[in-house]
Every structure is written in C-alpha cells, then in structure tokens.
C-alpha positions as CSV (number, residue, x, y, z in Angstrom):
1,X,123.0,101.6,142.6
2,X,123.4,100.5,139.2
3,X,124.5,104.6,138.4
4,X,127.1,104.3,141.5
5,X,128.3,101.1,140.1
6,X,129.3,102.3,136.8
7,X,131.3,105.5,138.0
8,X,133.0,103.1,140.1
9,X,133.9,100.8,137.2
10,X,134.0,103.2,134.3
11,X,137.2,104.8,135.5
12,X,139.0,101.9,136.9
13,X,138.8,100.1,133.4
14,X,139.8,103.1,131.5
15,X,143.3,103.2,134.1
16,X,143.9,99.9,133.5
17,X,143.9,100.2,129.9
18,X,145.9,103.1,130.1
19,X,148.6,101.6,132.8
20,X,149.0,98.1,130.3
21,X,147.3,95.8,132.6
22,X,144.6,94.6,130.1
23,X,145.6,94.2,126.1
24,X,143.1,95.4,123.3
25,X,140.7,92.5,123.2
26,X,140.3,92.4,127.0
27,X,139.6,96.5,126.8
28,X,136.9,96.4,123.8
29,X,135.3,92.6,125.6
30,X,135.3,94.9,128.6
31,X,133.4,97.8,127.3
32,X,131.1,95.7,125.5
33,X,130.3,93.9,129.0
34,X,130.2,97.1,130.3
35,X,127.2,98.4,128.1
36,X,125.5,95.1,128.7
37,X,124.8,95.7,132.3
38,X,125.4,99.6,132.8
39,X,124.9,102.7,130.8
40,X,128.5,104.8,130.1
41,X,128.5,107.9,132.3
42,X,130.6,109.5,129.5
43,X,127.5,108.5,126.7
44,X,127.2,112.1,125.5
45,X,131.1,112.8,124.8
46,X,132.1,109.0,124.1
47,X,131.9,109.6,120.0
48,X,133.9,112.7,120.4
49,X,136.2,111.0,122.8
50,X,136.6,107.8,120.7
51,X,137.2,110.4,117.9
52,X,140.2,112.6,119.4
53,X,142.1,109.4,120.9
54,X,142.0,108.0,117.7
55,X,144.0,110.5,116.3
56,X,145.9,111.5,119.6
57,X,147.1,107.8,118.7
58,X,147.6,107.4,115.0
59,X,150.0,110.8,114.8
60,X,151.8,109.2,118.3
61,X,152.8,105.7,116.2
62,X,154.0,107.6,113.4
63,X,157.1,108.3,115.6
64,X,158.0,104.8,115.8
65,X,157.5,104.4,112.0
66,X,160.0,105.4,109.0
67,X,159.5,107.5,105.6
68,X,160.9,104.5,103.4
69,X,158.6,102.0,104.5
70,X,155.3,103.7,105.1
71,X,155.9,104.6,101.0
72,X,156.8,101.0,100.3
73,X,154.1,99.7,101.5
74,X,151.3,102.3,100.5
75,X,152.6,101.5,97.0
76,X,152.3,97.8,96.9
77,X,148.7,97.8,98.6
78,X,147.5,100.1,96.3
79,X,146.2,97.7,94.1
80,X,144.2,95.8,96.8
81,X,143.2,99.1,98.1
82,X,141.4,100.0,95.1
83,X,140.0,96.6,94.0
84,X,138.3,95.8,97.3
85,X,137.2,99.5,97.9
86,X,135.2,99.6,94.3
87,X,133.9,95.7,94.6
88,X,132.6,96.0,97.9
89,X,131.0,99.3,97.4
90,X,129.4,97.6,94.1
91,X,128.3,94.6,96.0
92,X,127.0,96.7,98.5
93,X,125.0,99.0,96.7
94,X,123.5,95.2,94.5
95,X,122.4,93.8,97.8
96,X,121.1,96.7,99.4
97,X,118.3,97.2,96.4
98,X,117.8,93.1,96.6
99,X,117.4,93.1,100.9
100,X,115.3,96.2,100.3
101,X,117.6,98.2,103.2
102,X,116.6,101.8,103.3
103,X,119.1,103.3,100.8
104,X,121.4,105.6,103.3
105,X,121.1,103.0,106.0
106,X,122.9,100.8,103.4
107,X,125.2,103.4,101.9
108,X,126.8,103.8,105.0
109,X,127.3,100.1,105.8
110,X,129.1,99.6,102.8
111,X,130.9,102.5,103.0
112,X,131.9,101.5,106.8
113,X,133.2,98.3,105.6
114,X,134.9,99.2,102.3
115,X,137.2,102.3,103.4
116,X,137.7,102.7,107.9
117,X,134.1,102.1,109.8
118,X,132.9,104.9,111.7
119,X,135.3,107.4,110.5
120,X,133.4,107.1,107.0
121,X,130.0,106.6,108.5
122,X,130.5,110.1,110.0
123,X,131.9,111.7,106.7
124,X,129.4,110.2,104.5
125,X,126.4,110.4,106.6
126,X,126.8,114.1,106.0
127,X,127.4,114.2,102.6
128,X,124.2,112.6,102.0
129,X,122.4,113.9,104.9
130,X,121.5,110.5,107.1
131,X,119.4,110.9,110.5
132,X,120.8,110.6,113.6
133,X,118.9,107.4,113.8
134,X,120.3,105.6,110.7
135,X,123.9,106.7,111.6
136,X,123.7,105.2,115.0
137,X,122.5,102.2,113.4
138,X,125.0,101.7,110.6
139,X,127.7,102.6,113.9
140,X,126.2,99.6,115.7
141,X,126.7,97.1,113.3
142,X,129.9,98.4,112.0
143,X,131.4,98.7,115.9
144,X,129.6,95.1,116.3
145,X,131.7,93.3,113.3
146,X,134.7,95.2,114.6
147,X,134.4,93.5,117.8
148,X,134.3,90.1,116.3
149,X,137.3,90.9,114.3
150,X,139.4,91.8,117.5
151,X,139.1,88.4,118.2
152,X,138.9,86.3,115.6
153,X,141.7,87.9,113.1
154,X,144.4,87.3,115.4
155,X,143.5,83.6,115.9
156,X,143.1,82.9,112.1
157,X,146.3,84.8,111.7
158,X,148.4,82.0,113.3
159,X,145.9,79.2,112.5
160,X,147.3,80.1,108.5
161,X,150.7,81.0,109.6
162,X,150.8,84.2,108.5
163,X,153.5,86.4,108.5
164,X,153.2,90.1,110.5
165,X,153.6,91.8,107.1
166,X,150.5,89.9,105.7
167,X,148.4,89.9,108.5
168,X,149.1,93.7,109.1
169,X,147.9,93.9,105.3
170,X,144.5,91.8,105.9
171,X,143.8,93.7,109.0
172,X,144.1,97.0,107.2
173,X,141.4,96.1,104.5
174,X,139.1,93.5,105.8
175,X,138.8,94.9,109.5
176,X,136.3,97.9,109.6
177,X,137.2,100.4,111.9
178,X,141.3,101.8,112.2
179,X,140.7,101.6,116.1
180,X,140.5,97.7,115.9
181,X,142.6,97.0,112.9
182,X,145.5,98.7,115.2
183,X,144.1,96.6,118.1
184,X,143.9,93.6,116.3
185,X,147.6,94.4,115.1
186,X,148.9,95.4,118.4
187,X,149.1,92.1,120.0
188,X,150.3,90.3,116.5
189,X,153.6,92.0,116.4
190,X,155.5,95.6,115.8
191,X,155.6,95.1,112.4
192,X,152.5,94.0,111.8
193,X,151.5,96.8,113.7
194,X,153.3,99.2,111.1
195,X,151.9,98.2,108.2
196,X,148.3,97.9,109.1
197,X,148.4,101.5,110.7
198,X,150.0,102.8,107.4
199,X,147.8,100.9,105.2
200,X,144.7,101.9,106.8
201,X,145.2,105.5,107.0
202,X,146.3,105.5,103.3
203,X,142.9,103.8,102.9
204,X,141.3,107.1,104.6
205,X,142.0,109.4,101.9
206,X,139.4,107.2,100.0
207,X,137.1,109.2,101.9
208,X,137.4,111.7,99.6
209,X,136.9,110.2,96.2
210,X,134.0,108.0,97.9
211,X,132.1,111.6,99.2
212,X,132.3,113.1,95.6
213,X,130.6,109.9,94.3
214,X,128.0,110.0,97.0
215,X,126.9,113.9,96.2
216,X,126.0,112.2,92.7
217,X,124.3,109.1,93.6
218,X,121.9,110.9,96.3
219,X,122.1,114.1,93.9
220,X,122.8,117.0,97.1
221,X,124.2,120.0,96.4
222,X,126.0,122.5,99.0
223,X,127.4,119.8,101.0
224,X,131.0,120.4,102.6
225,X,133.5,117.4,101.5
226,X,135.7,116.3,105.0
227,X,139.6,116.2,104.0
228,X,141.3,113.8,107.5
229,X,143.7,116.6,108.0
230,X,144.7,114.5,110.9
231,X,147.0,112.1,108.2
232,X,149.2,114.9,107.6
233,X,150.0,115.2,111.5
234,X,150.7,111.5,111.0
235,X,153.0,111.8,108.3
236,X,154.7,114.6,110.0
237,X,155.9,112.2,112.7
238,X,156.9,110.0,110.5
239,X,159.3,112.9,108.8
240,X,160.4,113.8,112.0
241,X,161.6,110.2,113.8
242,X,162.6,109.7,109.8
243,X,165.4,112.1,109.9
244,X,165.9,111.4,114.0
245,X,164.7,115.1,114.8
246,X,163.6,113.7,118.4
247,X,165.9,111.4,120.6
248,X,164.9,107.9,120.6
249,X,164.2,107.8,124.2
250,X,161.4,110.6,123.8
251,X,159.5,109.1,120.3
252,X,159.7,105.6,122.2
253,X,157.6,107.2,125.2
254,X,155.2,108.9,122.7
255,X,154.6,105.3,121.0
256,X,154.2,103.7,124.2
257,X,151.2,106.2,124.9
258,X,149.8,106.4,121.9
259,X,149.7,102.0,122.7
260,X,148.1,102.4,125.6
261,X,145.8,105.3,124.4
262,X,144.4,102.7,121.6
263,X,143.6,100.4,124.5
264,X,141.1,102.6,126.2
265,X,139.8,103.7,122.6
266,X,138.8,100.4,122.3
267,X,136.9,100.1,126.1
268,X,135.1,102.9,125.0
269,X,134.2,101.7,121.4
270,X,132.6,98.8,123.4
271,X,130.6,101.1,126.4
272,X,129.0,102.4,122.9
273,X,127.9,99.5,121.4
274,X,123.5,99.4,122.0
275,X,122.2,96.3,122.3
276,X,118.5,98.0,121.8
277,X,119.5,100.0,118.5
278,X,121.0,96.1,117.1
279,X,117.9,94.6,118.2
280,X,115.1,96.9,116.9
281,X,117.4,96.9,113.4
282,X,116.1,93.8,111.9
283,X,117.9,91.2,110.8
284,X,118.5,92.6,107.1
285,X,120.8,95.3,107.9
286,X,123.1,93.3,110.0
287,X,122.9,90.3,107.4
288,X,124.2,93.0,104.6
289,X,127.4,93.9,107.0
290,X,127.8,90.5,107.1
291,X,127.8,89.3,103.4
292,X,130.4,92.6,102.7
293,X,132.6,91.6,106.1
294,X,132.8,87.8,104.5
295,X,133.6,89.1,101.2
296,X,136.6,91.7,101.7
297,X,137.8,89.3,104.0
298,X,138.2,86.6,101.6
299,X,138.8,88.3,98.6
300,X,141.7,90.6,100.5
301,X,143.2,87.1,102.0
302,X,143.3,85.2,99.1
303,X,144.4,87.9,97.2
304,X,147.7,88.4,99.8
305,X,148.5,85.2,100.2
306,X,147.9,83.9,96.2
C-alpha cells in the first residue's frame, strides 16, 4: 500500500512544483515529509536527477541576467568569497581533529559548507577517494542544514531589513547547497535572486583550487580534477540576453522554467534526505556542520552589513 501510495504522490508533487502551485519551501518541506513516511520511487536516479536540473536551471536564469552586473558583483564579493572559503575550511579541518570525526567524513563537511554543498561533496569525495558511505553521510547533513536555511534565511532576512542585494549576498555564502540558496532567493525578490545565483556559481570555480589542495593534504596521486563546465553554459546566456540575441518574450519563458524547475529540484533534494543515515551518524558529525553553518553565517552577515 505504502509502494502504491508514493507513486501516487511522488508525481503529483513534482507537477505541482512544476505548474507554480507550491513555492520552494513548500516543495523541499514536501519532499522531506515525503521521505519520512515513503521511500522515493525515483531513489536510484534522484542524485543524477537533482544534478541535471540543477544545471538545466542555473544556464535557464542566466537569460534573465546581464553581462555588466554579473561582473559587478563577482568583483565586489570576491573578498568575502575568499575570506570565508579559507576560514571555514581552517576551522573545519581544527575541529575535525578536536571532535575526532573520521578525517574524509569531515573534509567533506567543510568543504560542503565553505564553497556549494553537494556539488563539492561529489567533486571532493573523488579527489580523495571517500566511500559511498561517508559521502552519503556528509550529503545528509549538508542537505539537512540546507533545509533549515530554506526557512529560516528568508525570515531573518526581513526581521534585519535587509535589502535583496544583501540578502542575495548572504544566501550565496552562508547557505550550503546552490539549489536552496536560489530557493531561498526565489521568494525574497528578482534581484535578490540575481545576485545570489551569480555569486554562488562564481563560488563554484573554488572547486578547483580546493581539489588541488586536497590531493596534498590526503597525498593521492592520479586523481582526475572536475572543472563545472556547466558555468560556462551559464555565462553564455548571460552573453546572449546581454546583447538581446533572443526576443524577450522567449528568454522570459526560459526563466520562468528554469523557476519552476528549481522548485521540483528542491522536492527531490528533500525525498533524499535519510532519516536512518542522520541517526546512525552520531551526534559529532552533525555538531561540526553546525559550528561551520553558525560561523559563515555570522561572519558573512556581519561582514555585509558592517
């Protein structure tokens, strides 16, 4: 019954997403519901689908976005960028030798929090050669946090009055994973929306410097370094609604579906979110995400706003 049950309500989630009747926080709260009571009939392909939207939806808002402003602002965050990426990757690496995590169970933590969640978890892990087990671990607490975030950034947003250029800023750094910094931005405002989607994927190309540091640290050799081609494809659509190469009435459409498409990226970033891999973790782990969540939130705030 149960099987029957989530087939039925599986598909009618992910349409309703997709049609605009439910915003981001309602989609991801709805996925996480969902793998509370049910077990995703898509479990196998979810990663890969969460994966592929992603990007489906990041090179779709780049046609609502302009040349001049995406450089703009990836020049004035670069500062913030860089600080919070090297402190919380310090931090992380201290507390992970005090709470005596397993080394490459807390690696990728801290590497999830200080660049873009699970799309560094899934670089990294390979440069340094993880288990399934501790990836899918590190993804849990990570896709955890980013739940939390979902909901609480845009509250504390307008508790402090920010504006949509700050808040798209903090969003960028402090929130984890790119699928719910754009959901979390989504509902603040267009602009807001902008500049956390162009910060964050700037914040990507970290990737790269971060893998290079991690074949030292864990000393592998051979190991393939993963460049997010993706970005370019982004940029590219930036060029091209730049210099109006498409009609306005088409790149609207696109960033309409590339919206909606982020909605039902975030129902299924909750359908994988396993209550049994959190719980047989221990706390330590999940206390580590924490204490780095806490910190790059703070230190990015008070940094923007100061």
């Amino acid at each position: 019954m149960k099987n029957i049950l989530a087939k039925i309500f599986y598909p009618v989630i992910a349409i309703a997403s997709l049609l605009g009747l439910i915003n981001s926080p309602l989609a991801l709260f709805s996925g996480i519901l969902f793998a509370f009571f049910f077990t995703s009939p898509l479990k196998k392909f979810s990663h890969k689908l969460i994966h592929y939207l992603l990007k489906f939806s990041i090179i779709g808002l780049g046609f609502g976005m302009l040349i001049k402003e995406t450089l703009t602002t990836s020049a004035n965050s670069l500062s913030l960028t860089f600080l919070s990426i090297t402190l919380t990757i310090g931090l992380g690496l201290l507390l992970t030798r005090l709470l005596k995590i397993d080394l490459k169970l807390g690696y990728l933590i801290t590497s999830g929090t200080s660049i873009c969640g699970g799309s560094a978890i899934a670089a990294i892990s390979s440069v340094i050669k993880a288990n399934g087990k501790t990836i899918s671990i590190a993804l849990g607490v990570v896709f955890l946090l980013n739940a939390i975030a979902l909901f609480t950034f845009p509250v504390i947003g307008h508790w402090l009055e920010l504006t949509q250029h700050d808040f798209g800023l903090w969003c960028a750094i402090a929130i984890h994973d790119t699928s719910s910094v754009v959901g979390a931005a989504l509902n603040y405002g267009d602009e807001a929306l902008k500049i956390a989607t162009t910060v964050k994927l700037s914040r990507t190309l970290w990737i790269i410097p971060l893998s290079i540091f991690s074949l030292f640290v864990f000393k592998t050799k051979g190991q393939k370094i993963k460049m997010p081609y993706f970005i370019l494809l982004f940029i590219a659509a930036i060029i091209i609604n730049s210099f109006h190469l498409i009609p306005l009435t088409i790149t609207s459409v696109i960033v309409l579906i590339s919206k909606r498409l982020l909605v039902l990226t975030l129902f299924i970033v909750g359908t994988t979110i396993s209550f049994k891999d959190l719980k047989s973790t221990g706390i330590k782990p999940i206390l580590l995400a924490i204490f780095l969540w806490v910190f790059i939130s703070v230190f990015s705030l008070v940094y923007i706003t100061y």
